[in-house]
N, C-alpha and C positions, 0 to 999 in steps of 0.2 A: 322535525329535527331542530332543536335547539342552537341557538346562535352561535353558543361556547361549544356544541360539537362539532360542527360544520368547520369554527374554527384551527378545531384540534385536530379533524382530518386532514384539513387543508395544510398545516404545520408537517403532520407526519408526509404527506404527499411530496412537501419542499425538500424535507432534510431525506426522504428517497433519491429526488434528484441530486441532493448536494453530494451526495456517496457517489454518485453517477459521476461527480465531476473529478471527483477526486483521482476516477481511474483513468480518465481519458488519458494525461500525460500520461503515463507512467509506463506503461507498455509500448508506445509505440517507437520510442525512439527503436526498440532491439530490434524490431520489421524495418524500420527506415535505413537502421547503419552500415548493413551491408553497401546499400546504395549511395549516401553522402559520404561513405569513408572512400569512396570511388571518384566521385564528383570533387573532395576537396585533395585527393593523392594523400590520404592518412592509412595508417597503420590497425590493422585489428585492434591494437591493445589501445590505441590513440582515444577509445569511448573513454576511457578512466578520466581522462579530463575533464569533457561533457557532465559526467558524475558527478566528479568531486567537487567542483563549482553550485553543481543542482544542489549536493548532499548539505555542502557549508549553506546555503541558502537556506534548505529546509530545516535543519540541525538550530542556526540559529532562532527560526518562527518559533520551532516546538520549543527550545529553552528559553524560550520569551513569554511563550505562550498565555502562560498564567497572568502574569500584567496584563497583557496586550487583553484579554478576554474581562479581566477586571476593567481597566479604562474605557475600551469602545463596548463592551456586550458581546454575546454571540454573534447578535445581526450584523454590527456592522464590521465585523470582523470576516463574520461569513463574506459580506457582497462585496468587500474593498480587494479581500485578497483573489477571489474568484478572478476579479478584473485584470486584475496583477497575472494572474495564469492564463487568461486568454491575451493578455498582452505579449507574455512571454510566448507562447504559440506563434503568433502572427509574427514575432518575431525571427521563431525556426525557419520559419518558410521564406523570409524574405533574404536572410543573413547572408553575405556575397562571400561570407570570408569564413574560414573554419574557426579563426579567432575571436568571432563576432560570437560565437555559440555558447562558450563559455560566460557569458553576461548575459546572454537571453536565460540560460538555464539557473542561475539565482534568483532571477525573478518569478521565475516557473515554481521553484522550490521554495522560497519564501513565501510566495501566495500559499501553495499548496500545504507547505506543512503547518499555517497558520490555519487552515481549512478545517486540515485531519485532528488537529489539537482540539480546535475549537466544537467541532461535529460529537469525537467521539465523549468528551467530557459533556453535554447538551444529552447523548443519546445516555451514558450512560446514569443518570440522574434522573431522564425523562421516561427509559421504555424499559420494557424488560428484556430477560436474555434472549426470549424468541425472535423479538422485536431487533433486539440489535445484530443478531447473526442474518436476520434478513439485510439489515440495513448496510453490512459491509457484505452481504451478497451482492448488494447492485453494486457495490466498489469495481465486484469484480466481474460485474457485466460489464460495467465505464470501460474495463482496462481490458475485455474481449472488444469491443466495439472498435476501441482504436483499433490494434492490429489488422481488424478485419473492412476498417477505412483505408488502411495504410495500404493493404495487400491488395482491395481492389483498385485503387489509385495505381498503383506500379504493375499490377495484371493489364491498366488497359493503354499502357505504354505512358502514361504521363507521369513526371519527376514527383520524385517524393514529397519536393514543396507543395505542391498540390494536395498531397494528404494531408501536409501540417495545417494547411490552410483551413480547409475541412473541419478538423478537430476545433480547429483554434472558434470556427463561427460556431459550432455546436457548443462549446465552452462558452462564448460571448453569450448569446442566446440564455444560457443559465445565469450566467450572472448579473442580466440585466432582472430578472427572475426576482432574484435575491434581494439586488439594491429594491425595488420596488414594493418588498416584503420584509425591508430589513430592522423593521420595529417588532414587528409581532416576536420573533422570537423572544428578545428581553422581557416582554410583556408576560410568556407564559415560564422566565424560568427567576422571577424577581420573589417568588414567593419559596421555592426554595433555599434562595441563596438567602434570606434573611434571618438574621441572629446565627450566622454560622463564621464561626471564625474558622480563618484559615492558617496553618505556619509558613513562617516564610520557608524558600526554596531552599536558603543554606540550612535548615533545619532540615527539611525533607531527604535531603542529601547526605543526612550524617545516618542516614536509618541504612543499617546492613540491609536488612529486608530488599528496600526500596532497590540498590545496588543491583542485588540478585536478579531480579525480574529486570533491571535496565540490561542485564547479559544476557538474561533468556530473550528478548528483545530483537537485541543486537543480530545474535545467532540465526534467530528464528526468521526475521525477516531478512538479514542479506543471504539465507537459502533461496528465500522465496524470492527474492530479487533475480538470484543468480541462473533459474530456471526461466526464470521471463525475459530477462535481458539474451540470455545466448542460444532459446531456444531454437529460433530461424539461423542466427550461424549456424548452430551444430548439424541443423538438417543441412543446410545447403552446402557446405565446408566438407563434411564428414560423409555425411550421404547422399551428396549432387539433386540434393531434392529443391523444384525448381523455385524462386522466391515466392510466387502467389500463394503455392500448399505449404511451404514455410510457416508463410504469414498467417493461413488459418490457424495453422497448429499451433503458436503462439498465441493466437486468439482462444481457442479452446482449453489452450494450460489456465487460461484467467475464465475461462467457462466452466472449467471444471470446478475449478474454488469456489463461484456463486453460484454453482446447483449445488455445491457438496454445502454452503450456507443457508439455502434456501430448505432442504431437505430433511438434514443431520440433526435439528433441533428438533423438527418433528416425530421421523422417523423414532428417535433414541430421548423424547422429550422427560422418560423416564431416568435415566442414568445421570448420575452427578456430573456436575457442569466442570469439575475437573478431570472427572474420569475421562471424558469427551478430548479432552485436550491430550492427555494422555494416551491416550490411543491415536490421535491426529500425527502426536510427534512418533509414533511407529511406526505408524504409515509410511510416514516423511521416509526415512529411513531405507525401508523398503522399495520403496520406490526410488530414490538415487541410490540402491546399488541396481536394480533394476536399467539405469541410464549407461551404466559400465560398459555393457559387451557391444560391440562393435555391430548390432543386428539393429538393421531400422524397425522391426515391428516391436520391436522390445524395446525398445526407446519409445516407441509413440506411446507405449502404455505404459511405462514408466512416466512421463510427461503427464497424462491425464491423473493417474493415482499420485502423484505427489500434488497436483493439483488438489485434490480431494482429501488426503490427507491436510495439506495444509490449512483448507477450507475453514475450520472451526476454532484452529489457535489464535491469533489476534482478535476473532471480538469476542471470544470468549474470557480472554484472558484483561483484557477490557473491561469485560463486565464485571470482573473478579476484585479492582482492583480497589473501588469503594469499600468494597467487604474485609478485603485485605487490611487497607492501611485508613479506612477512616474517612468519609466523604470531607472533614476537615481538611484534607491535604491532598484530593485527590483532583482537583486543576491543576499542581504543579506535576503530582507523579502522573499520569498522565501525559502531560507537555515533554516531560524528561523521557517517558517511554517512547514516545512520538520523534523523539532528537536520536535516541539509543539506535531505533530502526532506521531511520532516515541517513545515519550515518553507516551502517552497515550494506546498506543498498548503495553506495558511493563503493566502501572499500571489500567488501568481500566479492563481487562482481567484478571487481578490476583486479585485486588480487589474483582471481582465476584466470581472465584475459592476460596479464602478464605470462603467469605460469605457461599456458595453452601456448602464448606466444614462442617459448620455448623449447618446451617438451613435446609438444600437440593437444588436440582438444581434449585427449583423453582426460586432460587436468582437470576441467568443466564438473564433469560429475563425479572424479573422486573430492573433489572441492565439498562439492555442496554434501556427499556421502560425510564427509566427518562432520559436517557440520550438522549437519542433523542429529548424530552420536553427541555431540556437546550440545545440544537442544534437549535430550531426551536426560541428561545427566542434571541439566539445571534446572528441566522445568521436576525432576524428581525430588530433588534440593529445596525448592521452591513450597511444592506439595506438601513435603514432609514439616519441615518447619512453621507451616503458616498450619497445619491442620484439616487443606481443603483436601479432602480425598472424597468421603462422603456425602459429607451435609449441604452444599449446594447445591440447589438445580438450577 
């Protein structure tokens, strides 16, 4: 085996793990908050804070994003912010004060959404589309793993800090990982970037196009936010289901997305790489009105099928996005698309916990039910306009 292959295995091996890291925060706080909303005397809807802090953090990486990956490179962009995320971890777990969370969770999110920028524009340049629906498959094993850290930390009677802590060494572990490896990437993406000009962002941003997809975005992931953050409340709140099988089933809604990642390329490797998407956002659909009726067995399967559904929308749409609007401009639209969802996972998630907070949880899933309906309308909008219906795979 060749030197330059070994190294190209070894490249693909990293940016596996870096997906991995990506998930870790991201799910666990919804397994943890029942509990420190407990520990600090705060209110159900009281996550919105934690959020909206994390969202302004990650919101601003991705609209930076594009600089920030031109000055340092991918590597160093990769290992700096990774560290920034295990800092902020170790910070959850130590924080005495519910006000202290709020500032752990920007650093959490600025690493992070520096990561997701940086990762998905590397991935989508470097692999293909089978290549990338795997790659934000292990996303979504990262983001089963927490919960199912979290659940067994609080199944064997020890405080949730203890789970944070957990995550936060498996997340450190990776990013020393990264610093250590954080040349190679530039090395193998200097030959693409050369003789390609890029437009600036205030230009990227005058494109309707661009627009569209920053709301199918929006839409698309604070669904999928909104089924991962509430899904241990709604069990345990609604159907007294006790926190540990909570916390798997939370794990499994992000298990579902990366076996429906790991699979749905192969399985359907013939069908257009839009069609795929299309059919994901009906799923969607189906499955939160599925979450409605008041029945736990019909909820847990509405929980796995929107998992699955949702499975194929974001790195597909990812993959798309070169094709769409032109690898010239596709580190900023990209970082913009990375800001769209990042702030959608802050406010549609808390939007619902408000409502719930008033009306009941029932709010939870007709939330996420219309929002799937304005996913299915934009990404048709989207479809239609750009002309990907058939010709990509």
């Amino acid at each position: 085996m060749s030197k330059s292959s070994t190294q190209s295995k070894l490249m693909l091996f990293i940016v596996f793990c870096a997906f991995i890291s990506i998930g870790f925060p991201d799910a666990v706080l919804g397994v943890a908050w029942p509990e420190m909303r407990i520990d600090f005397g705060r209110t159900r809807a009281d996550l919105a804070v934690i959020l909206i802090f994390n969202t302004f953090g990650y919101f601003s990486s991705g609209a930076l994003a594009g600089t920030i990956l031109e000055k340092l490179g991918v590597g160093k962009t990769l290992a700096y912010s990774t560290l920034l995320v295990a800092t902020g971890l170790f910070g959850y777990a130590i924080s005495p004060s519910f006000w202290l969370l709020p500032l752990v969770a920007i650093c959490v999110g600025f690493g992070s959404g520096a990561v997701d920028a940086g990762l998905n524009f590397y991935a989508a340049e470097h692999y293909s589309n089978m290549v990338m629906n795997w790659l934000h498959a292990f996303f979504g094993f990262g983001a089963m793993i927490g919960p199912f850290i979290m659940a067994a930390t609080l199944n064997a009677g020890a405080s949730w800090r203890w789970g944070y802590a957990t995550v936060a060494m498996v997340t450190l572990v990776l990013a020393i990982i990264f610093v250590l490896r954080m040349n190679s990437w530039d090395e193998t993406s200097h030959a693409s970037e050369e003789g390609t000009t890029r437009m600036p962002a205030r230009q990227v941003l005058s494109m309707p196009l661009v627009w569209l997809q920053i709301g199918l975005f929006f839409a698309m992931c604070g669904i999928e936010a909104t089924v991962g953050v509430w899904t241990a409340t709604l069990l345990r709140e609604r159907f007294d289901v006790n926190a540990a099988s909570a916390g798997v089933w939370a794990g499994l809604y992000w298990g579902a997305v990366g076996l429906g990642r790991l699979t749905i390329p192969v399985v359907f490797r013939r069908v257009p790489t839009a069609r795929i998407i299309q059919a994901g956002a009906w799923t969607m659909l189906i499955a939160a009105i599925l979450l409605i009726p008041d029945t736990l067995w019909i909820t847990k399967i509405g929980i796995v099928l929107f998992g699955l559904g949702n499975a194929p929308m974001f790195p597909n749409l990812m993959t798309l996005t070169p094709h769409r609007y032109g690898r010239e401009i596709a580190i900023h639209t990209i970082g913009f698309q990375v800001s769209a969802a990042t702030a959608a996972v802050s406010i549609i998630p808390s939007i619902a916990g408000f409502v719930s907070e008033a009306t009941g949880l029932i709010a939870i899933p007709i939330t996420v039910t219309v929002g799937a309906a304005i996913v299915i309308l934009l990404e048709s909008q989207l479809r239609a306009r750009t002309g990907f219906a058939d010709t990509v795979h």
